[in-house]
C-alpha positions in Angstrom: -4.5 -160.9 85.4 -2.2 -163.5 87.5 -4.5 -162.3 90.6 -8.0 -162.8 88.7 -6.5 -166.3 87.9 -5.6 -167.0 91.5 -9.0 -165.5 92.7 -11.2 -168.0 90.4 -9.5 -170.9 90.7 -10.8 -171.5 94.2 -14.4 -170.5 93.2 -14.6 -173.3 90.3 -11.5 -175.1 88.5 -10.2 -175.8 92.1 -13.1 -175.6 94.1 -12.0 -177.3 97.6 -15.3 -179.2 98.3 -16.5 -180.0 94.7 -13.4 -180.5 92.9 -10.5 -181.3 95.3 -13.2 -183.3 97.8 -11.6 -181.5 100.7 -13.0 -180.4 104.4 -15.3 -183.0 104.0 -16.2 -183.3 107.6 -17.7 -179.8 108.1 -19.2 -180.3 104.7 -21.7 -182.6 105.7 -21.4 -182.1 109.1 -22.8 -178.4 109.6 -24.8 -178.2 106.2 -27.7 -179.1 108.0 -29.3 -175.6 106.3 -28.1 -172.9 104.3 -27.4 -170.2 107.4 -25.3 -172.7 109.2 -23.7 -173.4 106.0 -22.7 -169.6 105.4 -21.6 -169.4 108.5 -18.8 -171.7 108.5 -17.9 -170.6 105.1 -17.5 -167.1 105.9 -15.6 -168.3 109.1 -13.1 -170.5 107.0 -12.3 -167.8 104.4 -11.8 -165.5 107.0 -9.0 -168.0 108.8 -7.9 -168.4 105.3 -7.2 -165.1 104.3 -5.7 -164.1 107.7 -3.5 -167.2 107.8 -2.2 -167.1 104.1 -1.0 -163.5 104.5 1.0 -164.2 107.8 2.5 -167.3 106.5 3.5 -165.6 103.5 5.5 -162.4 105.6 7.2 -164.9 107.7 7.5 -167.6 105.1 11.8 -166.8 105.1 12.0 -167.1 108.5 10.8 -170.0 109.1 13.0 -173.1 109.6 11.5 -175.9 107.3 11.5 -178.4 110.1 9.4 -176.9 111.6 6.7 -174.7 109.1 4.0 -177.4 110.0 4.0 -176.1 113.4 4.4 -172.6 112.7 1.2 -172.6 110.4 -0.6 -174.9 112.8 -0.1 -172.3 115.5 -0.8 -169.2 113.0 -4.2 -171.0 112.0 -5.2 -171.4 115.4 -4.4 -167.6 116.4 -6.6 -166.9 113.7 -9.3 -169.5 114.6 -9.3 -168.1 118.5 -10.2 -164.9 116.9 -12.9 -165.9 114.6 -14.6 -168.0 117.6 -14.0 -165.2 120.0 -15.5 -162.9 117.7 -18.9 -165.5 116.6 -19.2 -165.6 120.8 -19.8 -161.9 121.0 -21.5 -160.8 117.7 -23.1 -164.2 116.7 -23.9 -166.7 120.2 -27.0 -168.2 118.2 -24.7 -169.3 115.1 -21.4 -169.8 116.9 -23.7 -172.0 119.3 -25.1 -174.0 116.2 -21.7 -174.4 114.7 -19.7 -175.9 118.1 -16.8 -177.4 117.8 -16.4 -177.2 114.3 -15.3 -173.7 114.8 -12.3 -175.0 116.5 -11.6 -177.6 114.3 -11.0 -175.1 111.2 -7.6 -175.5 112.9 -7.1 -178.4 111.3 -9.1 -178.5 108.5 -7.2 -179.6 105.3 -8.3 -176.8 103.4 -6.5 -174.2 105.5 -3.4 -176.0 106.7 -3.1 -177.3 102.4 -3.3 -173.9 101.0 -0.7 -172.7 103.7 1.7 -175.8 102.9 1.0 -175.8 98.7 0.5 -171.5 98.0 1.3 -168.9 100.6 4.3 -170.0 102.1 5.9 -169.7 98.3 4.2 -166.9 97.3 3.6 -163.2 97.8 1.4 -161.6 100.6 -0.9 -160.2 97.9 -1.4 -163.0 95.7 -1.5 -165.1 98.8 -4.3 -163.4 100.2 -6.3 -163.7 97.0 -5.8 -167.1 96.9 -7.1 -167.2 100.3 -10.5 -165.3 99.7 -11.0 -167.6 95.9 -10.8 -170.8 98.0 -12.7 -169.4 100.9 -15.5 -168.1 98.9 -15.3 -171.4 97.0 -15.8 -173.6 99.8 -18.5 -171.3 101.1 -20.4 -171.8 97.8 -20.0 -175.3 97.9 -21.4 -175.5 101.9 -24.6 -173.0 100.6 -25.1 -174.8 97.6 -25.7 -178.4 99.6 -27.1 -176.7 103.2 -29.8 -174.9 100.5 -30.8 -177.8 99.0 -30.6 -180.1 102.3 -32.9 -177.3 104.1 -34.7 -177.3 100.8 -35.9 -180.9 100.4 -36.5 -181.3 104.5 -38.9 -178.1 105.1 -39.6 -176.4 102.0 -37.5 -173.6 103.3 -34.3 -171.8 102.7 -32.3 -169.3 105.0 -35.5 -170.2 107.5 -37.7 -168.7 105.0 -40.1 -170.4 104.0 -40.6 -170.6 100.2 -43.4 -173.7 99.7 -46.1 -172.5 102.5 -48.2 -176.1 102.1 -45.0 -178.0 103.4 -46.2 -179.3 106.7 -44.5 -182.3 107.3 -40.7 -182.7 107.2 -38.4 -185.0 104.8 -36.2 -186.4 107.0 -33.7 -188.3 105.3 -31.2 -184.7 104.3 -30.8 -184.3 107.8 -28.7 -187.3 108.1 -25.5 -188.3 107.0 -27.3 -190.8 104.4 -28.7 -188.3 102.8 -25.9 -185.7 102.9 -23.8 -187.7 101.1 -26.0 -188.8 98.5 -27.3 -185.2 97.4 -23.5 -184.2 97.6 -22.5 -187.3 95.7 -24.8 -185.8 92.6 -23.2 -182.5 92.9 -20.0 -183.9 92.1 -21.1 -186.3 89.5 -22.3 -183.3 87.7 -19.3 -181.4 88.0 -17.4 -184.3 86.7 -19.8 -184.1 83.8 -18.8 -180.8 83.5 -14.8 -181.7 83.2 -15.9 -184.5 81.0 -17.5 -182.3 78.3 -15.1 -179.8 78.3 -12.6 -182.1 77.6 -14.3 -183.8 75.0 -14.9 -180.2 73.2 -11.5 -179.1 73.4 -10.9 -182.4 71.1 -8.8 -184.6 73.7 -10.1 -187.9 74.8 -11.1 -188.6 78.4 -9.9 -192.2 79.5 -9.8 -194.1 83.0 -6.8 -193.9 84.5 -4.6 -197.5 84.2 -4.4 -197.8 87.9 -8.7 -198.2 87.8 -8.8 -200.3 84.8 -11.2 -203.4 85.9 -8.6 -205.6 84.7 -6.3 -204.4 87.4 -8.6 -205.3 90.0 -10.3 -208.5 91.3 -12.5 -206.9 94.3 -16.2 -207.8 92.0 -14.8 -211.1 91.4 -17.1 -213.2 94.1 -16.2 -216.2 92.4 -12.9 -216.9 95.2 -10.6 -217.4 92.3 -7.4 -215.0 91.8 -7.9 -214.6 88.1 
């Protein structure tokens, strides 16, 4: 039960991209279409599964000075082999991806669930956590590289679905228009949290710090009040 919980986390209640806003950068940087998008999810969850379960052997070993390091260097071992292995089986994708291959190495997503799960946790549970997250993120990337490829070609995985779309739409190929269709993806998943609140009887209220009266930045008056 405990490992169903970890596994499912990652995939919804904790998604990395739609709920925790995190690996950003890849997000809307290689979502350009849904295959390129699958590809660097699969990619991640592999480095995240890899890394969560050596971190979590050699968590008692490892002075706490230096654990941010040690899991930087473990990532990147598993990061080499990932890219190593894209090179030989997949040139065309590991070609389209780049350098953001390499910089799973430092992607917040990987290094956080090193830092915040496996290295207090068992190499089972660790791993499961690893693939939940990893299969998380990697519905979060298809989800908005479907739609971008969508609303540009009429097209998804380079199929195309809408034969009469000749001319292209632009505007999700850019960053613009990235972070606007992934700005209504989270919006709705806030809507989400929002009702389920509200049907589990609690109230939903905005947090003191972002209470208007806190704030003077809309005040274009010049005054301090």
């Amino acid at each position: 039960m405990q490992l169903f919980k970890d596994f499912v986390r990652g995939l919804w209640a904790e998604n990395p991209v739609l709920v925790l806003l995190l690996g950003m950068c890849p997000t809307l940087a290689v979502t350009s279409d849904a295959k390129n998008a699958l590809g660097m999810g699969l990619a991640t969850t592999a480095v995240l599964m890899g890394s969560n379960l050596v971190i979590s052997l050699i968590r008692h070993v490892v002075p706490k000075k230096v654990r941010i390091p040690t899991y930087i260097i473990v990532i990147a071992t598993f990061v080499t082999a990932v890219k190593l292995s894209m090179k030989a089986y997949l040139p065309a994708l590991n070609s389209a991806l780049g350098m953001f291959i390499d910089l799973i190495v430092v992607n917040c997503i990987v290094l956080g669930r090193a830092e915040a799960f496996a290295s207090k946790n068992g190499p089972i549970r660790s791993i499961t956590d690893g693939l939940g997250m990893g299969l998380g993120f990697t519905f979060a990337l298809v989800l908005l590289g479907g739609f971008r490829e969508f609303l540009t070609s009429g097209s998804l995985f380079t199929y195309k679905i809408v034969e009469k779309w000749s001319e292209n739409f632009t505007l999700p190929t850019n960053a613009v228009g990235a972070f606007v269709i992934l700005g209504f993806f989270i919006a709705f998943m806030n809507l989400l949290q929002i009702r389920k609140i509200k049907k589990n009887g609690k109230g939903f209220y905005t947090p003191k710090e972002f209470d208007c009266s806190k704030c003077n930045i809309c005040d274009l008056s010049g005054s301090s009040n």
